[in-house]
C-alpha angles and dihedrals in degrees: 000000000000131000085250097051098048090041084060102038080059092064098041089044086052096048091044089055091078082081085084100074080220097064090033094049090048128064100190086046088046100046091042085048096051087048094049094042087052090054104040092056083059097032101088088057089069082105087078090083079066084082099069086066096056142301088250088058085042098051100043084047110022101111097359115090104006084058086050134132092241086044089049087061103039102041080076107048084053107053088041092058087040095057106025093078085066098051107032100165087062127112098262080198108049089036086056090042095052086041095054087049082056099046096042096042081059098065098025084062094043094063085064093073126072097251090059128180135259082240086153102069145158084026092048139017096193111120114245110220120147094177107221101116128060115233091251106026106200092209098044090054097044092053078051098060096029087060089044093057093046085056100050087056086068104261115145113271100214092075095029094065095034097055078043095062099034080063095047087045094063085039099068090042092062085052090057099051095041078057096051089054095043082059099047083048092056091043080060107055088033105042091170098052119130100173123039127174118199115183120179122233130210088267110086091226097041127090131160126240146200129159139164136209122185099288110017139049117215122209114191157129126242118210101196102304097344122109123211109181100205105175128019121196129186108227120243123186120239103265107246097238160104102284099045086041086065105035087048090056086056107115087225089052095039087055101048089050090045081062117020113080094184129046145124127218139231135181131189134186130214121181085272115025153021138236119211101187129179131201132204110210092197099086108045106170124172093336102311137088105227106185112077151140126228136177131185129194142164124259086266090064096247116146113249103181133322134183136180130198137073124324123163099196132039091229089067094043097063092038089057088049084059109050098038101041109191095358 
């Protein structure tokens, strides 16, 4: 989810914790949980500052270690020992408690939306994204402010928030039927698909689609149960040589493959040089795919510049190749 969203899930998360006759009894264990619960819902994007390195060292971690097994128990060890020294007449338990449910609920949400997280290492590095919520969900966002505001009027918190995430609950669960029938939809229009990607959008109907069979690739949008096919693509495998050998050992290249599940090539010569570009299908947006990979290099092979990451015009791509050069 978004900054915002999780900003807002650690307040309610911290209001709901009155609920534990410990945090609700105790004003020191009440104020410190409200704080950690606060920053843990935030805590597991620390990854973001990934992207100051470079987009090719954001796109292989954001979301991957720091959303781990191992991360999800020791965020909160950490923030506990960060905040208990201020408020030393707090319950270290029940602080640390409050502050795992904040840290956990953050990656557990985050696996609903269609970039998804690597929340099963160390056992697996397979990315967990079941694509039902948008990034930024207009209506989630808006219970949880309208709870919050409810709750800043002075109404007790406990059945507030309750009421709140009982709401957001079923909520979820019609995303995922209207899902379900998005998919049978697309079954329908592409009998022969075998791998079909549905990612939501920030309208509640809409929902974005792309799909292959064994010989085709299927860009599209569904609108409830109808089906729009927008782009078609014959599939064509990755030549086996030299010059996709070394495109594909570029760190920008190498990044964009390690995430993107669906994507097509291309590749274009000039009288001194060669572009090895790739596609993700996943994001069609007015008519464009904006999120790409590209590499250029000279008739020797030798990498000129290459960037990965999302560019919505081709003037700015090849700004961006000439400033960065090999990114």
């Amino acid at each position: 989810m978004d900054t915002g969203t999780h900003i807002v899930m650690g307040f309610a998360i911290g209001g709901l914790a009155a609920i534990d006759p410990v945090v609700a009894n105790d004003p020191a264990t009440a104020q410190s949980v409200l704080i950690a619960a606060v920053i843990g819902s935030q805590a597991p994007d620390a990854d973001t500052v990934l992207k100051l390195r470079n987009n090719a060292v954001y796109i292989r971690h954001h979301r991957g270690i720091t959303h781990s097994v191992p991360a999800v128990m020791l965020w909160p060890i950490a923030i506990t020992a960060a905040i208990f020294p201020f408020f030393p007449e707090a319950n270290l338990l029940h602080l640390w408690l409050w502050t795992f449910l904040a840290v956990f609920l953050h990656v557990f949400v985050d696996i609903f939306n269609s970039y998804g997280t690597q929340a099963l290492r160390p056992f697996s590095s397979r990315w967990v994204a079941l694509g039902v919520i948008n990034t930024f969900d207009p209506i989630i966002f808006g219970i949880h402010i309208i709870g919050l505001i409810i709750w800043g009027f002075g109404a007790n918190p406990v059945p507030t928030f309750l009421i709140m995430y009982a709401i957001v609950i079923g909520y979820y669960v019609l995303r995922f039927m209207l899902q379900s029938a998005v998919r049978h939809s697309i079954k329908n229009t592409i009998p022969k698909a075998h791998n079909v990607i549905i990612a939501p959008t920030i309208r509640f109907y809409q929902w974005r689609i792309a799909a292959e069979t064994e010989e085709h690739f299927y860009v599209g949008r569904a609108y409830g149960r109808s089906i729009t096919i927008y782009d078609k693509f014959k599939k064509k495998s990755i030549p086996d040589n030299e010059i996709f050998q070394k495109a594909k050992r570029d760190r920008n290249v190498a990044a964009f493959l390690s995430f993107s599940p669906l994507y097509r090539w291309e590749l274009s010569e000039s009288d001194d040089q060669y572009e090895v570009r790739f596609i993700d299908l996943r994001y069609r947006s007015n008519d464009h795919y904006p999120f790409v990979a590209v590499v250029q290099m000279d008739k020797d092979l030798e990498i000129l510049s290459s960037y990965t990451g999302w560019i919505f015009s081709e003037e700015k791509l090849q700004k961006k190749l000439d400033f960065l050069p090999n990114e």
